[in-house]
DSSP file (Angstrom, degrees, kcal/mol; ACC not computed):
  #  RESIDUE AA STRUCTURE BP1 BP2  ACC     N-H-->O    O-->H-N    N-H-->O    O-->H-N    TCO  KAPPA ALPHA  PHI   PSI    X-CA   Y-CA   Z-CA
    1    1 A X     >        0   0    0      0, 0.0     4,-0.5     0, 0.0     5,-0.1   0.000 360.0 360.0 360.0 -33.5  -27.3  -10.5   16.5
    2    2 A X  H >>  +     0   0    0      1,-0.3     4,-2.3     2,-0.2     3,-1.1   0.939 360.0  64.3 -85.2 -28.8  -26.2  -12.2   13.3
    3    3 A X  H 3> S+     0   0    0      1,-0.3     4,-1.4     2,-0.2    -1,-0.3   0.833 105.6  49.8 -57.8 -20.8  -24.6   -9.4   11.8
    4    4 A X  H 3> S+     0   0    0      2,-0.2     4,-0.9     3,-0.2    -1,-0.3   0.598 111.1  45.9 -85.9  -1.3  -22.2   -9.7   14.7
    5    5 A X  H <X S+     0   0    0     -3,-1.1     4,-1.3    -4,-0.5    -2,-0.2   0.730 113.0  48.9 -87.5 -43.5  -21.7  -13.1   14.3
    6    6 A X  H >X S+     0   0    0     -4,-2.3     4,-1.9     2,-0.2     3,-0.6   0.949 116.3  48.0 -75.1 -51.9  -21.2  -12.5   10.3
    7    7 A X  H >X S+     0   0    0     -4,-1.4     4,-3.3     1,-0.3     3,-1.1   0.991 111.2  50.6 -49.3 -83.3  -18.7   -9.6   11.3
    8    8 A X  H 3X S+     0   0    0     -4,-0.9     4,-1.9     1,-0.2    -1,-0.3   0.663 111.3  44.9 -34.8 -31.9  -16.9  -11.7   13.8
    9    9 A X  H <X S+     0   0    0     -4,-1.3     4,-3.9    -3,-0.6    -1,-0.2   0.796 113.8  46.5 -81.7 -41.4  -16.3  -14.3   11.8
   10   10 A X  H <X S+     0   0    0     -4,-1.9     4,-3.1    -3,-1.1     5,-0.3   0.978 108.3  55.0 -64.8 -53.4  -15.3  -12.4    8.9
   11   11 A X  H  X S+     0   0    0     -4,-3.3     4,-2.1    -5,-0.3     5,-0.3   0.994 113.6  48.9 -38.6 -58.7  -12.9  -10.1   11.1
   12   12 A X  H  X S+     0   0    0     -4,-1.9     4,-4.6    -5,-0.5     5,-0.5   0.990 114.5  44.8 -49.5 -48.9  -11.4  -13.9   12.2
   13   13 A X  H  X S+     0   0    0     -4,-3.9     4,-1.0     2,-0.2    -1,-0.2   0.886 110.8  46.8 -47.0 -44.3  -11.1  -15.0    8.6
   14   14 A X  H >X S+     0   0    0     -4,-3.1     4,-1.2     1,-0.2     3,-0.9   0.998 119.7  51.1 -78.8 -51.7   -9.4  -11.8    7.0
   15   15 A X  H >< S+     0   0    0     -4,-2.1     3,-1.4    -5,-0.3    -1,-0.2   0.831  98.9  56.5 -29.9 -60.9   -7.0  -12.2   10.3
   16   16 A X  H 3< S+     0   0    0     -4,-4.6    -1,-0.2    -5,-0.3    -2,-0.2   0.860 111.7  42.7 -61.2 -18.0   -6.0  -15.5   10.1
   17   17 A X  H << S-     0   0    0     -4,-1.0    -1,-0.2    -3,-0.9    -2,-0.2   0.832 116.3-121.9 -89.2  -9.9   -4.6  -14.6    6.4
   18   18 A X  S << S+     0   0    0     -3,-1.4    16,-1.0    -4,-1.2     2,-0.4   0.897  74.5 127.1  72.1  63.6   -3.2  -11.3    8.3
   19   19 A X        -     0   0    0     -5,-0.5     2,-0.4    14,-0.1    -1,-0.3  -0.991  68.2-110.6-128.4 136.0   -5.3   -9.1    5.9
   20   20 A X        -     0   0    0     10,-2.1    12,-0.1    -2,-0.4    -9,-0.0  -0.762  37.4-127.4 -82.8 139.9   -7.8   -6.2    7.7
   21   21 A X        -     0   0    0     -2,-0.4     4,-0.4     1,-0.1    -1,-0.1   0.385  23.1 -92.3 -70.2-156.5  -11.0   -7.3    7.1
   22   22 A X  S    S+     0   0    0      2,-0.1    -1,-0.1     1,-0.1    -2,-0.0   0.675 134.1  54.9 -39.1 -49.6  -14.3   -4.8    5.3
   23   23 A X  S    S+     0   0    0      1,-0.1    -1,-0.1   -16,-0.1    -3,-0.0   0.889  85.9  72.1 -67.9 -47.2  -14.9   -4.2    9.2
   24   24 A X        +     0   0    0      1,-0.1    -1,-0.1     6,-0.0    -2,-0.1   0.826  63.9 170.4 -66.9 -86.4  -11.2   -2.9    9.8
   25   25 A X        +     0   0    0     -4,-0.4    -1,-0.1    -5,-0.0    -3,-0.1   0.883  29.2 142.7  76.4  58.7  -12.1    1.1    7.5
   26   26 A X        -     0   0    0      3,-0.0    -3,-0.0    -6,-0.0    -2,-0.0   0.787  63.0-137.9 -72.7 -62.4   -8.5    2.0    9.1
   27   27 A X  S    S+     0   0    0      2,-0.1     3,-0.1    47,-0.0    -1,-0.0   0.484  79.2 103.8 110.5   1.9   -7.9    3.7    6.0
   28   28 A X  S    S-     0   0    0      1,-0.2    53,-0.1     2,-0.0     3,-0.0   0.149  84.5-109.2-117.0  40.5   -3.9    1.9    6.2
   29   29 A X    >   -     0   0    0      1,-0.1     3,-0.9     2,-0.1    -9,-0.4   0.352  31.6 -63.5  90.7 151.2   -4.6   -0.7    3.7
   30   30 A X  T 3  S+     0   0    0      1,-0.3   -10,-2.1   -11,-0.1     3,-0.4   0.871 122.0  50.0 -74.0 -15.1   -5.2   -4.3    3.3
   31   31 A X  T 3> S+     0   0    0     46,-0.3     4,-1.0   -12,-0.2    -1,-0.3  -0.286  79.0 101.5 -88.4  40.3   -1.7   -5.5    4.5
   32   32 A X  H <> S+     0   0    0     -3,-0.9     4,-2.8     2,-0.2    -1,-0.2   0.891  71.4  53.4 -90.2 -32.8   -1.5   -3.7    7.4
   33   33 A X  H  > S+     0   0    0     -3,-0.4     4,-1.1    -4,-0.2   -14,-0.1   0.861 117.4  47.1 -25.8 -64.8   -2.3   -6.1   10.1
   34   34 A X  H  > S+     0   0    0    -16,-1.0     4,-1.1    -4,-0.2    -2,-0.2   0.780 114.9  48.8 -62.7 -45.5    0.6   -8.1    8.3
   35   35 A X  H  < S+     0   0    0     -4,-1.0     4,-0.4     2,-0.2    -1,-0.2   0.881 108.9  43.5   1.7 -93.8    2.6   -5.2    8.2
   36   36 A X  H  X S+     0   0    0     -4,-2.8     4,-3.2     1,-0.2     5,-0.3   0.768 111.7  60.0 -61.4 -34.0    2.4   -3.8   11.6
   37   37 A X  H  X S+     0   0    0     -4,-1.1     4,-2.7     1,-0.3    -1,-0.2   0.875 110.9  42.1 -62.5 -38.2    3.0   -7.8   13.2
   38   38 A X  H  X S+     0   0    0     -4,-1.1     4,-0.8     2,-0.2    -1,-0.3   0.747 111.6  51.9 -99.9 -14.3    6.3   -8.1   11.4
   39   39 A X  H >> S+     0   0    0     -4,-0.4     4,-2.5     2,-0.2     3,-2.5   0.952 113.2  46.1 -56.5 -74.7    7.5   -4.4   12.2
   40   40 A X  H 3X>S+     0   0    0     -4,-3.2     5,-2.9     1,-0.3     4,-0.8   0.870 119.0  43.5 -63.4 -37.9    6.7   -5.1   16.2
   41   41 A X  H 3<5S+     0   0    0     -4,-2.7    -1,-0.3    -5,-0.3    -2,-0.2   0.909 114.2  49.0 -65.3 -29.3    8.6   -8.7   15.7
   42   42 A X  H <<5S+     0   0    0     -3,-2.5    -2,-0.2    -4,-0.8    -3,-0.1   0.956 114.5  43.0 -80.6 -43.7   11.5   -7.1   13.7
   43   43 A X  H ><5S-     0   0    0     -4,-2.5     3,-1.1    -5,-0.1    -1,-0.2   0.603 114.4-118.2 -79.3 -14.8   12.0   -4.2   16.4
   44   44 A X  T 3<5 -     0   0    0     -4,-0.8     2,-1.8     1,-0.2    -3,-0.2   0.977  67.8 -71.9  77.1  55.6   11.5   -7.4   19.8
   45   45 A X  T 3 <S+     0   0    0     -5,-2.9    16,-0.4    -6,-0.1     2,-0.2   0.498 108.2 132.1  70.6 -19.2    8.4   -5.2   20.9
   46   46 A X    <   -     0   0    0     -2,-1.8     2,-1.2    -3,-1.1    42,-0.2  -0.667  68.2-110.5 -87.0 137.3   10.5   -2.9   22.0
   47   47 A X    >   -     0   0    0      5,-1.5     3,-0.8    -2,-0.2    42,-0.3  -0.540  28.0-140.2 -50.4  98.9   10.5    1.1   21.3
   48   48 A X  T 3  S+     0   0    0     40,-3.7    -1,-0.2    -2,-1.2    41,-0.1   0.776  86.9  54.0 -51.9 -43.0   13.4    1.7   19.1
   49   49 A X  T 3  S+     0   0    0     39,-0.3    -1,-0.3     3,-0.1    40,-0.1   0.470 121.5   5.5  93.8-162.6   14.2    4.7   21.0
   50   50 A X  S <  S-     0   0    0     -3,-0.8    -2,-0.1     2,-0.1    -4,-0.0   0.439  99.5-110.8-120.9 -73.8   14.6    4.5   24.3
   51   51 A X        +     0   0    0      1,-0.1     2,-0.3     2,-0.1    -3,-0.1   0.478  48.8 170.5 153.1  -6.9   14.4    1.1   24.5
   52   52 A X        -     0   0    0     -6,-0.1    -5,-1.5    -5,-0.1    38,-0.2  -0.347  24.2-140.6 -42.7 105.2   11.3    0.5   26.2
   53   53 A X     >  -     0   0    0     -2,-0.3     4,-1.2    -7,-0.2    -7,-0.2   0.086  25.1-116.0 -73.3 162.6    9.9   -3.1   26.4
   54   54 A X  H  >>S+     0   0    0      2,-0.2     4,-3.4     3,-0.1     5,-0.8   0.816 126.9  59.9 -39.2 -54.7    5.7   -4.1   26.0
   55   55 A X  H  45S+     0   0    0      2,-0.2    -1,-0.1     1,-0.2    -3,-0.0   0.941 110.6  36.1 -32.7 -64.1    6.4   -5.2   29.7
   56   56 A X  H  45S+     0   0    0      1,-0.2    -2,-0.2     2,-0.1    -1,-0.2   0.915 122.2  44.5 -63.0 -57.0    7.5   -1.3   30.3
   57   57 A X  H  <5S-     0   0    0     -4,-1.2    -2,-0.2     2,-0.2    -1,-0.2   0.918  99.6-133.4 -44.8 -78.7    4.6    0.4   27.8
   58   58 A X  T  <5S+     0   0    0     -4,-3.4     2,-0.3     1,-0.2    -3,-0.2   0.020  82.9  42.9 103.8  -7.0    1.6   -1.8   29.0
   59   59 A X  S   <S-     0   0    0     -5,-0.8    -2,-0.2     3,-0.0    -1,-0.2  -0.963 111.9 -68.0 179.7 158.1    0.7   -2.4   26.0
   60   60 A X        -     0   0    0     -2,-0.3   -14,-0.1    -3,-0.1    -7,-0.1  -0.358  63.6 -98.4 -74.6 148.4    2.3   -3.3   22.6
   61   61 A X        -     0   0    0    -16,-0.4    29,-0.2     1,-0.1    -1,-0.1  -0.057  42.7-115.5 -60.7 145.3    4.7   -0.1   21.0
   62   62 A X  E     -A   89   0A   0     27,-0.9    27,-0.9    -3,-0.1     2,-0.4  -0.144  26.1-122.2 -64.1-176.2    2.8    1.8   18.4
   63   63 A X  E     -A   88   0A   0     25,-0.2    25,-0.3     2,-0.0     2,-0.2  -0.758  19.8-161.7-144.2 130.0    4.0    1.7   15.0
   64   64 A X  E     -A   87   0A   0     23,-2.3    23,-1.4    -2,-0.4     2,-0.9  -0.462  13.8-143.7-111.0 128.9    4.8    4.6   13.4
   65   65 A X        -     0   0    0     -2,-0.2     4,-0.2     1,-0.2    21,-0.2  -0.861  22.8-150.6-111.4 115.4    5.1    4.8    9.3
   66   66 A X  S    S+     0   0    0     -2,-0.9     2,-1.3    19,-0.3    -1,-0.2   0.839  92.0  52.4 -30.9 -59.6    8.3    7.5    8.9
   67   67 A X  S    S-     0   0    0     18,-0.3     5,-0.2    35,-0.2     4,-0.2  -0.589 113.6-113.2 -90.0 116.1    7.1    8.7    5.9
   68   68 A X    >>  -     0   0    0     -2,-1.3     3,-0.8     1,-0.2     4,-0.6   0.109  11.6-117.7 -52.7 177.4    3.4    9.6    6.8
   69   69 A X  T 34 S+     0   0    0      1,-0.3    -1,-0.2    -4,-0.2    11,-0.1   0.247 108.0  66.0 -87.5  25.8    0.4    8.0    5.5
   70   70 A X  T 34 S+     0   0    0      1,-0.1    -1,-0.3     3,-0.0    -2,-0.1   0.279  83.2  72.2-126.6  13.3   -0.6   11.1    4.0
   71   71 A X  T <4 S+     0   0    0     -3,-0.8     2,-0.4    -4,-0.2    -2,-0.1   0.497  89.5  75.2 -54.3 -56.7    1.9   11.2    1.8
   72   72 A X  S  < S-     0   0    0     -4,-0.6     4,-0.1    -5,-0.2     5,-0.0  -0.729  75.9-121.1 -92.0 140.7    0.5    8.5   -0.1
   73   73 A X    >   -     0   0    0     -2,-0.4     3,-1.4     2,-0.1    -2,-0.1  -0.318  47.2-103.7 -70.5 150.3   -2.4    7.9   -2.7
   74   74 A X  T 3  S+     0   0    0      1,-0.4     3,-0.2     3,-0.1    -1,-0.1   0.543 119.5  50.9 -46.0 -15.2   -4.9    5.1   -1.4
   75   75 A X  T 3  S+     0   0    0      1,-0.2    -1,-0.4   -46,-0.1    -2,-0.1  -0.334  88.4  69.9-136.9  57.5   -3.4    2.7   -3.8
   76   76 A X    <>  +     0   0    0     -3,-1.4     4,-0.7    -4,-0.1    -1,-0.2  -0.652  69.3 120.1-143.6  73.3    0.5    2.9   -3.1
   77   77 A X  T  4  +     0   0    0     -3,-0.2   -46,-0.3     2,-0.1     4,-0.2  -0.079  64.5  67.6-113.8  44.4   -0.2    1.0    0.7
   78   78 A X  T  4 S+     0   0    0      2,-0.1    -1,-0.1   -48,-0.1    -3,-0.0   0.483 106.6  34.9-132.7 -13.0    1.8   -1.5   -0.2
   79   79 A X  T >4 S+     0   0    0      2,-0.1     3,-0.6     3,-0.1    -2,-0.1   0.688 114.5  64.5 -82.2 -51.4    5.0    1.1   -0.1
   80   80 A X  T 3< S+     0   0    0     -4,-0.7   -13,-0.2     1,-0.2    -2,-0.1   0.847 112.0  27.9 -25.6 -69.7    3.1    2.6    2.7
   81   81 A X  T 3  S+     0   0    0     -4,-0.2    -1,-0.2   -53,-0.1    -2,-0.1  -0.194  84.2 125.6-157.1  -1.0    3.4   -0.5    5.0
   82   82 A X  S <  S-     0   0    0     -3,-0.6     3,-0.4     1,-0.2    -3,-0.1  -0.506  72.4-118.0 -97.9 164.5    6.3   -1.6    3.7
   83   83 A X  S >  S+     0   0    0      1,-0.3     3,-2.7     2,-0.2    -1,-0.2   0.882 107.0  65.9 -75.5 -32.5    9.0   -2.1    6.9
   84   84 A X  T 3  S+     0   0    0      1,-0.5    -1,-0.3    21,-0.1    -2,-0.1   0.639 107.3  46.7 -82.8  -4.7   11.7    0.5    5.7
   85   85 A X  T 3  S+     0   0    0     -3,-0.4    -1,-0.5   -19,-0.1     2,-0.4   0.162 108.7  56.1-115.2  26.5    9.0    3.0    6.3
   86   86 A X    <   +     0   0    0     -3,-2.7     2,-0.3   -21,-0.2   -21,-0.2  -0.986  54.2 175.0-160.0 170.4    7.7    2.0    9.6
   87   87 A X  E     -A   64   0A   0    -23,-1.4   -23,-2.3    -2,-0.4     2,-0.3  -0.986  32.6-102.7-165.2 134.1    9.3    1.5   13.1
   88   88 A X  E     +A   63   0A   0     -2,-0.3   -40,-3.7   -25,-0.3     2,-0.5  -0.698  37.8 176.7 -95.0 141.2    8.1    0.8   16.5
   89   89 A X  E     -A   62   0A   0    -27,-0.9   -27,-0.9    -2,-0.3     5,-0.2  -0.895  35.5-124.5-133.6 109.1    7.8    3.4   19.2
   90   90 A X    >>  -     0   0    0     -2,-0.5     4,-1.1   -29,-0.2     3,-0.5  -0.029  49.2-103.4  -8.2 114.7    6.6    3.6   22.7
   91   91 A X  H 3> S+     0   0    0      1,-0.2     4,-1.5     2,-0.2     3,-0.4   0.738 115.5  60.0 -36.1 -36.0    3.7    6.6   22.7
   92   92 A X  H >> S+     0   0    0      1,-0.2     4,-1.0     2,-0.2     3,-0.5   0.977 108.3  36.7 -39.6 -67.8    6.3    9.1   24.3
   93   93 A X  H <4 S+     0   0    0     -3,-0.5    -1,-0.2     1,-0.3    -2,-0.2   0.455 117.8  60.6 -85.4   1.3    8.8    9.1   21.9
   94   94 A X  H 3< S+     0   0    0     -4,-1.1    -1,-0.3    -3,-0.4    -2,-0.2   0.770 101.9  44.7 -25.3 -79.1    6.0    8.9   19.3
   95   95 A X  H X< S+     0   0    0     -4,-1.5     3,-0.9    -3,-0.5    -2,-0.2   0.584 110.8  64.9 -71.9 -26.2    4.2   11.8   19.9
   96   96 A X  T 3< S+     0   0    0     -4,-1.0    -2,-0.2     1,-0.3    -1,-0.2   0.795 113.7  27.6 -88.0 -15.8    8.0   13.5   20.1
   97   97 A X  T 3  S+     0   0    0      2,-0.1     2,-0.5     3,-0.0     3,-0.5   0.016  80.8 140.4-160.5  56.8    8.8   12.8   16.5
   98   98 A X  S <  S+     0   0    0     -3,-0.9     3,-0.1     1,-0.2    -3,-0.1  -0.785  81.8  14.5 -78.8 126.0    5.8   12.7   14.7
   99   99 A X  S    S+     0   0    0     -2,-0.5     3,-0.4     1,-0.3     2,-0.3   0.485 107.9 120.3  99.7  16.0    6.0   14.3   11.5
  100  100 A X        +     0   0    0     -3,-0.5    -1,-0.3     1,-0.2    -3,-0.0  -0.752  67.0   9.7-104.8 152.2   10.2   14.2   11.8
  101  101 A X  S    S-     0   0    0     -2,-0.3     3,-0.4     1,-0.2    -1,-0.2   0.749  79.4-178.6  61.8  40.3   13.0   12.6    9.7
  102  102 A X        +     0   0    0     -3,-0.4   -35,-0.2     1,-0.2    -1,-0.2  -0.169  60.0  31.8 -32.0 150.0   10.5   11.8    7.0
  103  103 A X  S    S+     0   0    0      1,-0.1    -1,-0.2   -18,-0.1     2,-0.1   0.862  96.2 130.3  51.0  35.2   12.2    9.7    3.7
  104  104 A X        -     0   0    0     -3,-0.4     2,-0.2     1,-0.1    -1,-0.1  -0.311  65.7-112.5 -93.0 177.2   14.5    8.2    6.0
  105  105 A X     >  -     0   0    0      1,-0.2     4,-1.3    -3,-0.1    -1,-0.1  -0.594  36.1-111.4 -85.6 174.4   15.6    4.4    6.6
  106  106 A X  H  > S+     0   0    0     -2,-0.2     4,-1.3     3,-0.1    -1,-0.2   0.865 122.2  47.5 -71.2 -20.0   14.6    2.9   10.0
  107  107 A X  H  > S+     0   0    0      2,-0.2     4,-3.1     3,-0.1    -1,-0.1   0.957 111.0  45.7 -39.4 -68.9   18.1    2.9   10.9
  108  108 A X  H  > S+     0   0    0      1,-0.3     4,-1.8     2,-0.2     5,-0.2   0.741 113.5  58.7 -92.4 -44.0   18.9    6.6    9.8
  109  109 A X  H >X S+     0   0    0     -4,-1.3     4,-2.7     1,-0.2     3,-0.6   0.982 108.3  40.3 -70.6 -40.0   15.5    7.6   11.7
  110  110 A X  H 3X S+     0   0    0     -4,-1.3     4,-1.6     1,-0.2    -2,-0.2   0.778 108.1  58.7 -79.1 -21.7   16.3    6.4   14.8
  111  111 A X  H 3< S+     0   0    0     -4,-3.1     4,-0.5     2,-0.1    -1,-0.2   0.794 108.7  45.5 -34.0 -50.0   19.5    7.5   14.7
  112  112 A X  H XX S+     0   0    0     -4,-1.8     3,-2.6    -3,-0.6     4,-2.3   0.967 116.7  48.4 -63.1 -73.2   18.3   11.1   14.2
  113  113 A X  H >< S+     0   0    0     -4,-2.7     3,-1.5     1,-0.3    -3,-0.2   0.911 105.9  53.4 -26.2 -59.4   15.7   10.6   17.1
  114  114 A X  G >< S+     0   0    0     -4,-1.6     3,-0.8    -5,-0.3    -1,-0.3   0.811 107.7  55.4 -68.7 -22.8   18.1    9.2   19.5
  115  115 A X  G <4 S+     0   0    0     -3,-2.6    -1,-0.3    -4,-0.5    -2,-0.2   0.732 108.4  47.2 -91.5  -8.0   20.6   12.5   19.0
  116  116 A X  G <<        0   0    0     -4,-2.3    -1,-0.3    -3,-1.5    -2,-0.1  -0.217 360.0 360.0-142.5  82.4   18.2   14.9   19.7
  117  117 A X    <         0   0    0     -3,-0.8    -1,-0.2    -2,-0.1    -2,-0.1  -0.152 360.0 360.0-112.4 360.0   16.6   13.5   23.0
């Protein structure tokens, strides 16, 4: 029981500085939290798209980093994460253009997307 108490608490801590915690093992870095928050604000929540609202989803838009994360060494996630690489997307249009328009802007990708829907 206290290691879930020590966990929780830590998980709150690393959050409130918008860092994933020890707990997090995403494997997308410590800024990612921070990241993803300011992607999904920059984009309204919305799928970039089609156009699809949180409301619409159910649930908040994934967020998808254009150039993949495999792409990168374990210690360039701060180029990973960075917003010109990542863009929010509704799981439909997600799944449709994974692994596409890599070393693009977000502009220039969703441009691409949106002409061949």
């Amino acid at each position: 029981m206290g290691n879930i108490i020590v966990e929780i608490l830590v998980r709150g801590l690393y959050n409130l500085f918008g860092l994933d915690s020890p707990y997090s093992a995403t494997g997308y870095g410590p800024n990612w939290t921070k990241q993803r928050r300011k992607c999904l604000e920059r984009d309204d929540y919305q799928c970039r798209i089609c156009g699809k609202t949180e409301t619409e989803i159910g649930r908040r838009p994934a967020v998808h980093h254009i150039t993949p994360r495999r792409e990168f060494a374990a210690s360039e996630w701060h180029q990973m994460n960075a917003l010109s690489n990542l863009v929010a997307l509704c799981p439909s249009c997600h799944g449709t253009v994974e692994g596409k328009y890599q070393d693009t802007s977000p502009e220039e990708f969703v441009a691409k997307s949106r002409q061949n829907f």
